[in-house]
N, C-alpha and C positions, 0 to 999 in steps of 0.2 A: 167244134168251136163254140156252139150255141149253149151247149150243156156245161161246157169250163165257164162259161162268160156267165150262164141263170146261176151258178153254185157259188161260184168266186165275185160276184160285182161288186159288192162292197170292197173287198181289197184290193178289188183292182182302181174302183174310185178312189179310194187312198192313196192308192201311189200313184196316181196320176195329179192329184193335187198338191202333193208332196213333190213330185217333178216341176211341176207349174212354179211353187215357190223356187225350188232351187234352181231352176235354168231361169227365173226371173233376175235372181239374186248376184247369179255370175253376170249376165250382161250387164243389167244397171251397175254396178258397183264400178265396171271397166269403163263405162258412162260418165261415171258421175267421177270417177279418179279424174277426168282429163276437166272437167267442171272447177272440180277443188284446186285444180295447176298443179296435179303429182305426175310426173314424168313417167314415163314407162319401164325406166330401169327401178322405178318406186314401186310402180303400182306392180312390177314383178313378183316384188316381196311379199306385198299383198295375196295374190293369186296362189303363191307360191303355198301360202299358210293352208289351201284347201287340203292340199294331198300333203301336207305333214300330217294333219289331225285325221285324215283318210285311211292314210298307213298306219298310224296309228289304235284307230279303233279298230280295224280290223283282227288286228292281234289281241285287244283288249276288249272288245264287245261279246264274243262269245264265253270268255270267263264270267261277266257279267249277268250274263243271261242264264248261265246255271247259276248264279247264286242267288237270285232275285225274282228271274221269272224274266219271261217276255212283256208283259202287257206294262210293270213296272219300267223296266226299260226304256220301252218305247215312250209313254209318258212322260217318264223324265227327262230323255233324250231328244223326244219332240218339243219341249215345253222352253229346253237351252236353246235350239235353232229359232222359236219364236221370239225369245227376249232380242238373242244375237240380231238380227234382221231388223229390230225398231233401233238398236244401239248404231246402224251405220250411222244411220243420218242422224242423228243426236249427238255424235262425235268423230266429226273427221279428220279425225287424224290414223297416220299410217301405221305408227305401232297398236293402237286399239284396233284399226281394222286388220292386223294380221294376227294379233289373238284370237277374234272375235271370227275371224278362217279358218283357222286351228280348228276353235269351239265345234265351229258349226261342220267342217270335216268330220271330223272324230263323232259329234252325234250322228251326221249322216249315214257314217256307214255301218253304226249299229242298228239306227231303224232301218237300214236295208236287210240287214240281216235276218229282224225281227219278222220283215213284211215278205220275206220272201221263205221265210220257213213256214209261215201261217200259207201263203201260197203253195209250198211244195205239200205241206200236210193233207189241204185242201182237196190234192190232186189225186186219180187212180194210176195206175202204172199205164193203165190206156187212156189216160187223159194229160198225164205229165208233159208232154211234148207239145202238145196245144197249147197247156198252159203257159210253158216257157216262150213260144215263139207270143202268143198275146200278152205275155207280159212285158216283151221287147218291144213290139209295140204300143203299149199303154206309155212304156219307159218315153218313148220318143214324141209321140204326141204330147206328152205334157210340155215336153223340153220345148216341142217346135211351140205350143200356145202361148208360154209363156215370152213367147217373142214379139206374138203379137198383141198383149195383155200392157208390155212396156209401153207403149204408143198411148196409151188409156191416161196418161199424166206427165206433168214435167219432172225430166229425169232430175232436175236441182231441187225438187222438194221432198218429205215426207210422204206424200202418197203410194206414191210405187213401192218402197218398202214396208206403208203398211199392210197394205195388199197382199204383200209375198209372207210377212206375217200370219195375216187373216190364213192364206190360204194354207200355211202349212198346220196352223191350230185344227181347222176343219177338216184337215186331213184325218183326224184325231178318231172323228166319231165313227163313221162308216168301218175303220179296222177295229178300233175299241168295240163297238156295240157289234162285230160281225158276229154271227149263229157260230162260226167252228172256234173250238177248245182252241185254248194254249197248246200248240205241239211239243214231245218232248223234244229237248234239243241235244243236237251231236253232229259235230263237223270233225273230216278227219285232218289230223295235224299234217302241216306242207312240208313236203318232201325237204331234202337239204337240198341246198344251191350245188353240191357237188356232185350229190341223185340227178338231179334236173340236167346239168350241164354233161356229166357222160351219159344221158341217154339221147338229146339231143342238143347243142350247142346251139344251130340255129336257132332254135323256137327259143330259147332262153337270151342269148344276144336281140335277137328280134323285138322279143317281148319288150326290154329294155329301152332300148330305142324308142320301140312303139309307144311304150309311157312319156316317153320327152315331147313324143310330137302329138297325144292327147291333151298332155296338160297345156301348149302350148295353143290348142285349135279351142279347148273349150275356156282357157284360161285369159286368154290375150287376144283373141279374135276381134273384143270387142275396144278395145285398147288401139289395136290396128285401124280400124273405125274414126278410131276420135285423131286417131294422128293421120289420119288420111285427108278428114274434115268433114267425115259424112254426116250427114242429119240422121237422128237418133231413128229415122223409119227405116233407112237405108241400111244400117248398119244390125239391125233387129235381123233384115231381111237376107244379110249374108249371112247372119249366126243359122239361119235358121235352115239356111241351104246345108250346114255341114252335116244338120243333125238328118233332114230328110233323104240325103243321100247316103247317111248311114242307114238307115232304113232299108228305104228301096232296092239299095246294091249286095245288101245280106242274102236272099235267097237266090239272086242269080249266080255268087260268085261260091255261096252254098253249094248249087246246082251243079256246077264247074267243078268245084274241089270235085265232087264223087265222082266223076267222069276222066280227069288227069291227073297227072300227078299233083302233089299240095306241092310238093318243094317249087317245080316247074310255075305252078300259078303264084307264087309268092315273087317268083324271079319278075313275071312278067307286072304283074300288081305295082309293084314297088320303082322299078325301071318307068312304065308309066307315070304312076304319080311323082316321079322327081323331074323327068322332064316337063309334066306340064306344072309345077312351081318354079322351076328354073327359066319358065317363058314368060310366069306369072308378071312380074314387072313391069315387063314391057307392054304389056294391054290392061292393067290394074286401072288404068282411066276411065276405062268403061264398064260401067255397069252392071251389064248382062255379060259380060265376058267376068268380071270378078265375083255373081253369082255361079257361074259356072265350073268357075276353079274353085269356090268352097262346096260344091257340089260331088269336086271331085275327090278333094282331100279327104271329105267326110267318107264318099261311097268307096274307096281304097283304105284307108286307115281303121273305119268298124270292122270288118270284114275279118283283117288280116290278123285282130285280135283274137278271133275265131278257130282261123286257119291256123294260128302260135300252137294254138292248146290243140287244135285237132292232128297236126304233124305230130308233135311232142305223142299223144295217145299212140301214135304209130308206131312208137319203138317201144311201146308197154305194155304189162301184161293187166287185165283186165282189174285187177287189187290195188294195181298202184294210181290208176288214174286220174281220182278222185285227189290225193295229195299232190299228183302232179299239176291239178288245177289251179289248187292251193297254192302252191309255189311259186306259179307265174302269175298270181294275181298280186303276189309279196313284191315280186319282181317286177312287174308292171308299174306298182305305186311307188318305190326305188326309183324308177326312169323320171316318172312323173313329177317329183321332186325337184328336180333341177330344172328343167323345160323352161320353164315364166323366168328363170333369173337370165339365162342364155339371150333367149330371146329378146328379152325387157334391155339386156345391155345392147345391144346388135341394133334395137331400133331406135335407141337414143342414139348411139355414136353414129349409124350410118343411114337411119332414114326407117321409115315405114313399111319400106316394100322389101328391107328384110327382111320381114316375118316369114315371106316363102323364099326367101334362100338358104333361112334356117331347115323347113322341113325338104325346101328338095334336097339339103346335105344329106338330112340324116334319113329320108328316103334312101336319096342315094347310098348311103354308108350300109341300109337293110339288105339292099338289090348286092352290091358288092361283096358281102359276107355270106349270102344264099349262094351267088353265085363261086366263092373260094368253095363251102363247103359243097358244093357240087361236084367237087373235083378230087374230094378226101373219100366220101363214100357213097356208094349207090343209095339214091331214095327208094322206098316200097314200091313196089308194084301198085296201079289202083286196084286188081284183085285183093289185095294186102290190107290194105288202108281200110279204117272203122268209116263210122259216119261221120258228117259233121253237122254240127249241133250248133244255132247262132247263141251270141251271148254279148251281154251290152259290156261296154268299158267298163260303167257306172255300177256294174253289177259287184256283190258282193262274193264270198267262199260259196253260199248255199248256193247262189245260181248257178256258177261254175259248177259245181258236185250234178246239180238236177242235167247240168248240158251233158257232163262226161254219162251220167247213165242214161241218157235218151241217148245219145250218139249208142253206145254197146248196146242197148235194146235195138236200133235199128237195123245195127251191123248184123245183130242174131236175126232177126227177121228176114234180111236178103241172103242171110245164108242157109238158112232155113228154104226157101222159096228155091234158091238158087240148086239143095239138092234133091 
């Protein structure tokens, strides 16, 4: 880990400052919509704009980047998130902020792309898998700082958004001026929705789902906040629970996948998480009990985005898995899509502490579907089953692609050892 971290630090300081801006920029804006008096069926629309222009680039960033180059890209790409960011607060209103979502989506997920192919270039075939798990957490530690960076000013004025400015400019120099080349680029194209679905239906429903109830944990979370009445520390501090329990809960439920079955751990994962949002309500008054339920949400929901793509690997063959990534990450931002409008309507008409009656449904609806399909066909054997590889929500196609080959590099490894 010391050797990926002395080679790669500059990109990895870049994305971490780049994270800092962007998990700045989702919580205040949910802050500051309840500031300006937009309702949360409003500020849905708002949120909602992230993952248009998300799904968006993703299709549309790698064409870009052959024709231009990376470093062009990123530039230009980074340079649109910087204007966006000083335009909230200069104009608040809700059609500008759900363009100005759009914008900054759609640039986001091409400099992830950019920043994480300089990352995989970076890497050796025995340092790739370091690289990805410290790149996950670089990903998170910026999200959880920028939680605590909100607190640094009052969320009704300019400051906080010039900051998330500043810090995504600065992100700039440490990948632009890093020592390694522009990598050539090449991602492979995502499987069809019909590939995906008859090889596995679970991971492909799942995934879908799983995107409603991301957009809605990172998109509204802090929304839930202001309709609660929390003070802006409070609400910093539950954001920031979701993300450190995505963290923390990845390598033990990692650990878990390799040892039982995935379908089996999905059942139980999702069954959990919907019971404790279903209880959620009833103790949301207190504090450290509604730290503990974003705690939860977060350390079951990262995870199982992991375990979509590591089952789904389970019924392919080693060529395809790389597009099968692809595809559920197509599928993923499809779910994502709709989440913030759902939710945003359910907590205007029925109160605030629908927010987790929304995810224990569709928990619940995950658990329900794993468990139908448990009943149509036998899951793999754990002798059967590859590795599994963590991978962030936030992540682009190239991370996905780096996790599907660390996972079949490891699986050859223990089978190697194993004869």
């Amino acid at each position: 880990m010391g050797t990926v971290l002395k080679n790669s630090w500059a990109l990895f300081l870049g994305v971490m400052l780049l994270m800092l801006g962007n998990g700045l920029q989702g919580t205040l804006l949910g802050i500051r919509g309840a500031i300006e008096g937009f309702s949360p069926n409003t500020m849905a629309w708002v949120m909602s704009g992230y993952f248009i222009g998300f799904l968006g680039g993703s299709r549309m960033a790698p064409e870009m980047i052959r024709r231009v180059g990376h470093v062009r890209v990123f530039a230009a790409l980074a340079s649109l998130v910087s204007a966006c960011l000083i335009l909230y607060a200069a104009v608040p209103n809700v059609i500008v902020w759900l363009c100005l979502r759009i914008v900054i989506g759609f640039c986001f997920s091409g400099v992830y792309v950019v920043a994480e192919s300089w990352l995989n270039d970076s890497a050796t075939n025995e340092t790739r898998g370091q690289t990805l798990s410290l790149y996950l957490i670089v990903q998170m530690i910026g999200i959880v700082a920028a939680q605590v960076v909100l607190n640094f000013a009052d969320a009704g004025g300019y400051t906080l958004f010039i900051i998330s400015s500043v810090l995504v400019s600065i992100s700039f120099a440490p990948i632009l001026l890093s020592i390694s080349p522009a990598p050539m680029f090449q991602t492979t194209k995502p499987m069809s929705f019909k590939r995906l679905y008859n090889a596995s239906p679970l991971a492909v429903v799942g995934t879908f789902l799983l995107g409603s109830i991301f957009s809605a944990l990172f998109g509204m979370s802090a929304v839930y906040g202001t309709q609660k009445g929390l003070d802006v520390g409070t609400i910093t501090l539950i954001v920031a629970m979701i993300y450190i329990g995505g963290m923390l809960m990845q390598y033990p439920i990692g650990w878990a996948s390799d040892r039982m079955g995935r379908r089996l751990l999905i059942i139980y994962l999702t069954i959990f998480g919907a019971i404790a949002m279903a209880l959620a309500p009833l103790i949301t008054s207190n504090i450290y009990a509604l730290m503990a339920l974003m705690f939860i949400v977060g350390g079951v929901s990262n995870p199982l985005y992991s375990l979509y793509i590591a089952y789904m690997n389970d019924y392919l063959e080693q060529d395809d898995m790389a597009a099968a990534s692809g595809g559920l990450i197509f599928i993923n931002g499809t779910g994502a899509i709709g989440g913030p409008f759902l939710v945003g309507w359910m907590m205007t008409e029925f109160g605030a502490d629908s927010f987790f009656v929304y995810l224990a449904v569709l928990l619940g609806l995950s658990a329900v579907w794993a468990l139908f399909r448990s009943t149509i066909r036998d899951a793999p054997s754990v002798e059967d089953t590859g590795a599994y590889a963590p991978i962030s929500p936030s992540s682009s196609i190239v991370a996905a692609e780096v996790a599907t080959e660390v996972a079949i590099d490891m699986a050859d490894e223990a089978e190697e050892q194993s004869s």
